[in-house]
KOLLUMFI-380051 format. One record per residue (C-alpha): z, y, x; residue in three letters. Coordinates in steps of 0.2 Angstrom, whole numbers, plus 5000, padded with zeros to 4 digits. Layout:
residues N
ZYXAla...
//
This chain:
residues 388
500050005000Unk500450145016Unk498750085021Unk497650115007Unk496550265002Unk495450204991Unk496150264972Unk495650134961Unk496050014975Unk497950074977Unk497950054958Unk497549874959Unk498549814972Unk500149944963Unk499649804948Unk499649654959Unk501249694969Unk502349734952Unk501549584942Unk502649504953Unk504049514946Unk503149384932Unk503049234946Unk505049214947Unk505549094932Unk507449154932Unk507849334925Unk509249324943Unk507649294953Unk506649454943Unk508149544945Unk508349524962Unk506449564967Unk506949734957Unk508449764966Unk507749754981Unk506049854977Unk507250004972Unk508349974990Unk506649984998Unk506050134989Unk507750234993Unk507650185011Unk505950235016Unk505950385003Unk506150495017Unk504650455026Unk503350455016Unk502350595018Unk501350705004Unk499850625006Unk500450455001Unk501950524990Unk500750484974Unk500150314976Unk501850274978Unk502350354963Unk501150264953Unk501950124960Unk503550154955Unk502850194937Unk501950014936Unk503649924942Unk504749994929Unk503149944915Unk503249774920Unk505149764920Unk505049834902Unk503649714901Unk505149574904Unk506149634891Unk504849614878Unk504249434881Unk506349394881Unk506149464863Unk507249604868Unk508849534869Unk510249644869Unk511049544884Unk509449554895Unk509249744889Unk511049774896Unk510849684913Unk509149784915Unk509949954913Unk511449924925Unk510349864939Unk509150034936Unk510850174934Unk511650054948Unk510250074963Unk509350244956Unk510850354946Unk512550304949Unk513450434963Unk513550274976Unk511950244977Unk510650304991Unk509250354980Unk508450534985Unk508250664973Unk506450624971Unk506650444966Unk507750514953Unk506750644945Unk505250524944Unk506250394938Unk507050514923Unk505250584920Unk504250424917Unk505650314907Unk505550374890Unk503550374894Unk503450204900Unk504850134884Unk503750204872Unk501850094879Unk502849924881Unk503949934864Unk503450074853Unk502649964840Unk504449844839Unk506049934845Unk506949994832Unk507850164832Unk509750054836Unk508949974849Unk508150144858Unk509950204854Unk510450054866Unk509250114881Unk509950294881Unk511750254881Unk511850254899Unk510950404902Unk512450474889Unk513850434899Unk512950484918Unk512550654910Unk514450694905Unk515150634922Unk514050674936Unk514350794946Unk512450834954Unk511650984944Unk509850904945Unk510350744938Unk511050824923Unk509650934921Unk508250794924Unk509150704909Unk509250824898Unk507650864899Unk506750714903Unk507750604890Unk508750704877Unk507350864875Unk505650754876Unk506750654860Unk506850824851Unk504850854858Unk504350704850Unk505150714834Unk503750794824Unk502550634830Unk503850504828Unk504150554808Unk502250584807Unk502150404814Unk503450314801Unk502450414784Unk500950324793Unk501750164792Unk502350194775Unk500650234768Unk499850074777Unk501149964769Unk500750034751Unk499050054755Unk499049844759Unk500149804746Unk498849914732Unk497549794740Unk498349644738Unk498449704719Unk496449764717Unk495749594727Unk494349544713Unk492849644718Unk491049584714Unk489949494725Unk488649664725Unk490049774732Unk490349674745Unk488649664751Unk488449864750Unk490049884761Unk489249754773Unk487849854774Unk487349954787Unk487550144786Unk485950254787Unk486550424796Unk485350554787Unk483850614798Unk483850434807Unk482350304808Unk482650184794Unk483550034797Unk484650144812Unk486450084808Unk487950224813Unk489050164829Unk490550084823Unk491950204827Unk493450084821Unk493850024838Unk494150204845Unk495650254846Unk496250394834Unk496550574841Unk495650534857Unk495650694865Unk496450774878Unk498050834867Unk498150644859Unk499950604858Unk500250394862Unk501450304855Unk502950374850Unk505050294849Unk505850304834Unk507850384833Unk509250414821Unk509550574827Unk511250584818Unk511850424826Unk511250504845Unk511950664841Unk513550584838Unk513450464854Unk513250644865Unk514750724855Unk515950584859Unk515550564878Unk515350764880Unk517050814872Unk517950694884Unk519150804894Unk518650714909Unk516950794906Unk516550964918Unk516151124910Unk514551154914Unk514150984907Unk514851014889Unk513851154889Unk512251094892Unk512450934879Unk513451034867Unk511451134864Unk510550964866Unk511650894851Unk511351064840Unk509851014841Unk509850824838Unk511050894820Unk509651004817Unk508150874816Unk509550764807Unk509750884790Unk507950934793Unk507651064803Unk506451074817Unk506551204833Unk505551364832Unk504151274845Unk503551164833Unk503051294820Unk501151274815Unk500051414825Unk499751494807Unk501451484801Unk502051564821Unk500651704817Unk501151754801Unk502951754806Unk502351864821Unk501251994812Unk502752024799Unk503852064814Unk502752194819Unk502252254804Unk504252294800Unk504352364820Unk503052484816Unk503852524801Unk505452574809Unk504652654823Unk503652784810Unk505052874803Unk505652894820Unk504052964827Unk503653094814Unk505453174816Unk505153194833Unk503753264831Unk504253384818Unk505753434830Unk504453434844Unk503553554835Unk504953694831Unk505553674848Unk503753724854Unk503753874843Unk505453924847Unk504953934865Unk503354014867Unk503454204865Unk502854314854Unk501354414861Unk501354544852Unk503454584859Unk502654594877Unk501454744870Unk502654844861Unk503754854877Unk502154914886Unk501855034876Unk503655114877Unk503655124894Unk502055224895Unk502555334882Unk504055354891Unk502955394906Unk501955494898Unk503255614890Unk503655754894Unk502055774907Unk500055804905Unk498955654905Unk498355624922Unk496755524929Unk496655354934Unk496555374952Unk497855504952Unk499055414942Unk498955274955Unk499455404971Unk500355514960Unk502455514965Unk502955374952Unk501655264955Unk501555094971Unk500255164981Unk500955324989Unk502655204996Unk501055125005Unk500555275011Unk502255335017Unk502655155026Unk500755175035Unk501255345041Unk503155305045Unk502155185056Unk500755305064Unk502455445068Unk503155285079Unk501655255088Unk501255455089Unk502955475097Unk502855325110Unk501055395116Unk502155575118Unk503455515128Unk502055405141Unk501255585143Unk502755685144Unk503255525160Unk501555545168Unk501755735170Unk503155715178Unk502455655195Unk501155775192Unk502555935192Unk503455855208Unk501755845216Unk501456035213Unk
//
């Protein structure tokens, strides 16, 4: 298996080295080939690189199929169901054991999954009870944060996920049973009916004689968002298995916390009630656009106040233009009284007005410079006298 490349090879020799388990007569001998296949796994977890990490994942995957494969052809006896769980919490979940964090988040991920292929179609909601019990009691005691949070997610949460499809799955069966017992009722049909139903179908637009595939064999919903098989639960009773484990006083916290939303939930689906996720789109949508709608609504009044206050406050701070000119024209008549109108360009160098202290600074300015230049002559005459 380190060895191979190939995909489809890896996946054949993953099928040949867990179909093992089928050549040991004894359920000690099958027991042991498991108990040692997990040892292996833990041991050599730690160096396997990325490359390889998926093939040996798939391995893992087929090993625990085959093992519920076991269970099945024992007729799922409750004895051989309890010795197959304590081997698997033994060497993967309990404290003790030496199995790396990856080997338990696969393992927690792919069990439900793996349950629901092999015995869907015969275990009964007690007996899917039976196969969670011991991820109950790990969840309530352990003291590792990814453990609890793998279970609750990959066991107790994908329970609440599936619940839509399991209920959808029983009024299936119900249907089919009263659809075969109507049948068993209605069994004298004519010899000419019979022969129009064995009749080929003619697809309209064909050649003549062109019969239509027969789709029976498909299997329904076979697209990408198909939903397989699916386990049956009484929520009630699972709620009630988490509630008695999680209110143990022994029980951290953190712990009680976490399961006490997980069995909310698990009541909620048992009176009826499913999470918000599984809404139908055109249910979420008209929920979503009355939301809005009753935002906006609020949001309106809001706006219109603001901007009626918005507004006042706008005109309460602009000025009045026609203030600014009446001051104006008090000063000049204040000017002006008292004195003749004067021209333009008098006014300006008149002795109120700006331009005559520009004048006076230029010739306070031209006296300095006047009076330097004096005293430089008055210093060169000097000599000159002396010289004389």
């Amino acid at each position: 298996m380190w060895m191979q490349d190939k995909p489809l090879l890896q996946e054949e020799l993953g099928r040949t080295i867990s179909q093992l388990l089928h050549a040991f007569q004894t359920t000690e001998a099958q027991h042991l080939f498991l108990r040692t296949f997990w040892q292996t796994m833990n041991r050599e977890w730690t160096g396997i690189d990325r490359l390889r990490l998926d093939k040996f994942y798939m391995l893992m995957r087929m090993v625990l199929n085959e093992s519920l494969k076991a269970l099945k052809t024992h007729g799922w006896e409750e004895r051989h169901i309890e010795q197959l769980l304590e081997l698997l919490t033994t060497e993967i979940l309990h404290p003790d054991s030496q199995a790396p964090s990856g080997v338990k988040s696969h393992f927690l991920e792919i069990f439900l999954e793996e349950l629901s292929k092999v015995g869907a179609a015969e275990l009964t909601a007690d007996q899917n009870l039976k196969f969670i019990e011991p991820f109950c009691a790990i969840a309530a005691r352990t003291q590792d944060s990814l453990v609890l949070h793998n279970i609750t997610r990959g066991i107790f949460e994908a329970i609440v996920e599936q619940a839509p499809f399991a209920i959808e799955d029983l009024l299936d069966e119900l249907d089919a049973q009263e659809g075969d017992e109507g049948t068993s009722e209605d069994e004298g049909t004519s010899e000419d009916e019979e022969r129009e139903r064995d009749a080929p179908s003619v697809q309209p637009g064909s050649p003549r004689g062109a019969a239509l595939p027969d789709r029976s064999d498909e299997p329904l919903g076979g697209g990408e968002d198909a939903v397989g098989p699916v386990l049956q639960f009484d929520y009630e009773a699972v709620a009630g298995r988490l509630f008695a484990v999680a209110s143990e006083q022994s029980t951290p916290s953190q712990n009680r916390k976490r399961l006490y939303k997980v069995i909310r939930k698990l009541q909620d689906l048992a009176e009826g009630i499913f999470p918000e996720e599984d809404v139908p789109e055109k249910a979420y949508r008209n929920l979503r656009d009355e939301e809005q709608e009753r935002r906006t609504k609020k949001r309106l009044p809001k706006a219109r106040s603001q901007n009626h206050t918005g507004k006042g406050r706008k005109e309460d701070s602009c000025p009045d233009p026609s203030s600014g000119s009446k001051r104006r024209m008090r000063r000049r008549q204040r000017r002006g009284s008292g004195a003749e109108p004067v021209a333009p360009q008098e006014q300006r160098g008149g002795p109120g007005g700006r331009g005559t202290r520009k004048k006076r600074r230029r010739l306070r300015a031209g006296a300095k410079v006047k009076g330097a230049r004096c005293q430089e002559l008055q210093t060169e005459q000097q000599p000159l006298r002396s010289r004389k």
